[in-house]
C-alpha positions, 0 to 999 in steps of 0.5 A, spaced: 428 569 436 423 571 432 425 570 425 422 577 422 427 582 422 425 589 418 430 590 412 434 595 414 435 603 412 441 605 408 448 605 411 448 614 414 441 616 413 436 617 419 430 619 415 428 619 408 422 620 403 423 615 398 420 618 392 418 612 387 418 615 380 414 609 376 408 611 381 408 618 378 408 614 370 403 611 373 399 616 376 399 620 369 398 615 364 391 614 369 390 622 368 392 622 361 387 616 359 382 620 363 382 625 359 384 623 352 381 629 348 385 634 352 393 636 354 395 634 360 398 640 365 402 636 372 402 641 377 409 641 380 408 647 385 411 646 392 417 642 389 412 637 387 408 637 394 414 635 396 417 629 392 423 634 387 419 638 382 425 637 377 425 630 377 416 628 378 416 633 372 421 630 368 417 623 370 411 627 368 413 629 360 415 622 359 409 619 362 404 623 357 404 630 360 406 636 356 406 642 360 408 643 367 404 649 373 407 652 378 406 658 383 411 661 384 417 664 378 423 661 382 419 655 382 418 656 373 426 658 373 428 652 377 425 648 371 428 652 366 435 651 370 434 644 370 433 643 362 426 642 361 423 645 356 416 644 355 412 648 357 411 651 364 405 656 366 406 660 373 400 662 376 401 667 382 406 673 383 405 681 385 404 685 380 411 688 382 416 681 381 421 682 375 417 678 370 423 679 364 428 673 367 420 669 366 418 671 359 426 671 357 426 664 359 419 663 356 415 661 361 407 662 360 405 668 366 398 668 369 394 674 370 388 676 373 389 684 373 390 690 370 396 692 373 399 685 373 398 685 366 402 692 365 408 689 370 409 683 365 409 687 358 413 691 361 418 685 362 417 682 356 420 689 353 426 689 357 427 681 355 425 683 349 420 677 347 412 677 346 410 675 354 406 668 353 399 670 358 394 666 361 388 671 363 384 668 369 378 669 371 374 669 377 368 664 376 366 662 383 372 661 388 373 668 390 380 667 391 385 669 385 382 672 378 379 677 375 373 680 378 366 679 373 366 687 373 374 687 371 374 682 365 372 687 359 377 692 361 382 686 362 381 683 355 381 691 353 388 691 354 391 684 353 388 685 346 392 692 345 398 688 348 397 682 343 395 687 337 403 691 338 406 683 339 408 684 346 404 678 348 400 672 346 394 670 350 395 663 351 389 662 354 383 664 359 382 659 366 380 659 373 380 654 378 374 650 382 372 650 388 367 643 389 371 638 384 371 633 390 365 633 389 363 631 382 356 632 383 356 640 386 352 645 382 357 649 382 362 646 377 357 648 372 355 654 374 363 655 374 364 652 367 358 657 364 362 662 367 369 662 363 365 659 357 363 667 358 369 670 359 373 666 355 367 668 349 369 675 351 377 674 349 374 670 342 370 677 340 375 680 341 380 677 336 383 673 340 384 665 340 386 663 348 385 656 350 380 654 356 382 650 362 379 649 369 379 641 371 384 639 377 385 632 379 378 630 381 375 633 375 381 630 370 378 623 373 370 625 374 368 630 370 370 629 362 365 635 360 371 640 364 377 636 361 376 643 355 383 643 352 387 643 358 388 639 365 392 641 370 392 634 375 395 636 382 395 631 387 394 625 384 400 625 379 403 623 386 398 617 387 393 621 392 386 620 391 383 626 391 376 623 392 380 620 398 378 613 396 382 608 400 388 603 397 385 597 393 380 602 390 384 608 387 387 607 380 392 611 383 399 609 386 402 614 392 409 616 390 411 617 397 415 613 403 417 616 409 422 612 413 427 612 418 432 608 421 432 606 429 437 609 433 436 606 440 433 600 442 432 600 450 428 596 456 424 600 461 420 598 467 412 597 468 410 605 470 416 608 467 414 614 463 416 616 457 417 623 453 415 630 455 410 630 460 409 622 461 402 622 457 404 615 456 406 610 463 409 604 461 405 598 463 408 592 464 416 592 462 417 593 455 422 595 448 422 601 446 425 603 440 427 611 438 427 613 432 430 620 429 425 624 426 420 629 430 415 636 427 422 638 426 421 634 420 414 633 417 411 629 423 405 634 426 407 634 434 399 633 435 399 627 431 400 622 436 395 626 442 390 620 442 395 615 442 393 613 435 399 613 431 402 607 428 409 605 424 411 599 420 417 596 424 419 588 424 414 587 421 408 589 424 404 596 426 407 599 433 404 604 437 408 610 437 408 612 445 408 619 449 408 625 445 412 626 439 418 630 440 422 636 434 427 631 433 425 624 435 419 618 436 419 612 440 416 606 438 413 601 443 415 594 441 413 589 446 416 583 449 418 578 443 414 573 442 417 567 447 423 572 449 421 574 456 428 579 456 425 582 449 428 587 444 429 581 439 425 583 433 427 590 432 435 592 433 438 599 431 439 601 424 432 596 422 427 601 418 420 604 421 416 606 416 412 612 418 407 612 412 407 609 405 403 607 399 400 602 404 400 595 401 405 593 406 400 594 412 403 601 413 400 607 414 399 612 409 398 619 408 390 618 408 390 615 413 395 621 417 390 626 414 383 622 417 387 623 424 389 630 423 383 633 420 386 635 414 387 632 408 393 629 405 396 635 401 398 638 407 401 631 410 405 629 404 408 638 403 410 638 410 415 633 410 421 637 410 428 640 412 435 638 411 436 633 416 430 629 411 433 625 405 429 624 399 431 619 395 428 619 389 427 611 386 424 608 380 420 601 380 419 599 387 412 601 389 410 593 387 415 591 392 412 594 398 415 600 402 419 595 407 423 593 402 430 597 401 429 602 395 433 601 389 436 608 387 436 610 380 438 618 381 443 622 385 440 623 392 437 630 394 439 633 401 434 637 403 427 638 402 425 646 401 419 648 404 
């Protein structure tokens, strides 16, 4: 019997995404020793792209961060509920949300419209408190923002607003659209353009801050860093220049896992899994393992054959189509076993994806197969029946070794 064996998953869990918050220190001293002139914003949208927003953002504060950013104002609201005070900034709402229970809870409000800004002052006089505003600005992404022809009339009205103390123009900024590229032209043009803007708000007699740098300009552009910067994905140890493990500063917080639930011979020229892409050549061990697209794993990822685990101890193939609930795995014969199966039993843990210093996959690596980028690989892990375990300390030890838990598990991902 080989003498291998993959330590084995919690007692109960079929899947989890381990969230290792020491990663998260790490990854935000990183950004905050790149940046050390300005403030630091972790950007917790998305329920932390996936990893628990309440704690990543409590990680971040006590790493060196000062402010947090999300989209939404539930997402703003679930921070306040969970007792951090720091500041949070809010960025993107239709002009007819209730923005009262938002500037109540003091949470700075972007605005990029006339209209959006008269529905937040309108909130800030029912809750009876100055709205804190963050005035954006359109510079070159052509998304969110006001447009240049709109930003005089804006500023005209912020001004009134904050002359009757209805709000205070915390500050004016814009978002990239080249900052993975640090040499791209276009981050100057941008960073000219809300110097204007923001000129436009000081002549004005307001006093706003600027901020434009995400994560590759924190770590690439310190001439973007102005007073604020606004790291996303590298806060949870993704590369934003994509560079491969052993070269990036940063440390992935996240480990996708199951435990297998069945492990089974079959015979050369069995087929497995909806329509029999794949055709067993010789007799084999399979193991299944309980987590599909249902769960965050794309059913396209494995179309090519590529797809790898780290199980018993070594990258397997996973084998015929990934199913909405379940995968299988190709263990071989066991080294010296022609029966097979020995290296791998039920309850053993398959690591899907993880930081990568085991030998196992990560979220890099799913995005190269995918054609995407490992934003969308690390929020789309999601569902009830996918446990995140938040941990702390455990990414030196590598993904394979049973994590330490140091929180309450949270049940659930919210998509």
């Amino acid at each position: 019997m080989a003498e291998h064996r993959s330590a084995p998953g919690p007692r109960g869990v079929r899947a989890e995404a381990v969230i290792d918050l020491a990663a998260v220190r790490h990854n935000v001293a990183v950004l905050a020793a790149a940046a050390p002139g300005a403030a630091l914003m972790a950007v917790v949208k998305a329920d932390g792209y996936g990893h628990g927003a309440v704690p990543v953002g409590r990680a971040a504060l006590e790493a060196g961060a000062t402010w947090l950013g999300v989209c939404t104002l539930d997402e703003a609201l679930e921070l306040r509920g969970a007792g951090i005070g720091a500041p949070v900034l809010s960025w993107l709402h239709l002009p007819d949300e209730d923005f009262a229970p938002a500037v109540g809870a003091g949470i700075d409000l972007s605005v990029a419209s006339r209209a959006h800004l008269a529905a937040v002052v309108d909130g800030a006089r029912r809750a009876g408190r100055t709205a804190r505003l963050h005035l954006k600005v359109d510079t070159g992404l052509s998304r969110n923002g006001a447009a240049p022809a709109d930003w005089a009339d804006l500023l005209d009205d912020a001004s009134k607003a904050a002359a009757a103390g209805e709000c205070e123009v915390v500050a004016v900024w814009s978002h990239l659209a080249h900052a993975d590229v640090p040499g791209h032209p276009m981050l100057d043009v941008q960073a000219a353009r809300l110097t204007a803007a923001w000129r436009a708000a000081v002549d004005r007699g307001l006093s706003p801050i600027r901020h434009l740098a995400n994560s590759a300009a924190t770590m690439t552009r310190p001439d973007l860093h102005l007073d604020l910067v606004r790291p996303g994905i590298a806060v949870y140890g993704l590369d934003p220049l994509e560079r491969p493990v052993g070269s990036s500063p940063l440390r992935p917080a996240m480990t996708l896992a199951a435990r297998v639930v069945l492990v089974k011979r079959v015979a050369a020229g069995e087929g497995v899994s909806y329509g029999h892409a794949w055709v067993a050549e010789t007799d084999t061990t399979l193991a299944l393992v309980p987590i599909g697209y249902a769960d965050g794993v794309p059913r396209r990822l494995n179309f090519d054959g590529r797809m790898r685990v780290l199980l018993g101890g070594r990258l397997r193939p996973v084998v015929g189509r990934v199913c909405m609930d379940q995968v299988v795995v190709d263990c071989g014969p066991a080294s010296g076993e022609p029966d097979g199966g020995s290296e791998v039993a039920v309850g053993d843990r398959a690591v899907l994806f993880g930081p990568g210093g085991g030998g196992e996959p990560t979220a890099q690596d799913w995005a190269d197969e995918l054609g995407t980028l490992h934003y969308e690989v690390v929020t789309g892990v999601h569902g009830r029946r996918v446990r995140r375990t938040v941990v702390d300390g455990t990414a030196a030890a590598g993904p394979a070794d049973e994590p330490r838990t140091t929180e309450a598990s949270l049940d659930g991902f919210r998509a």
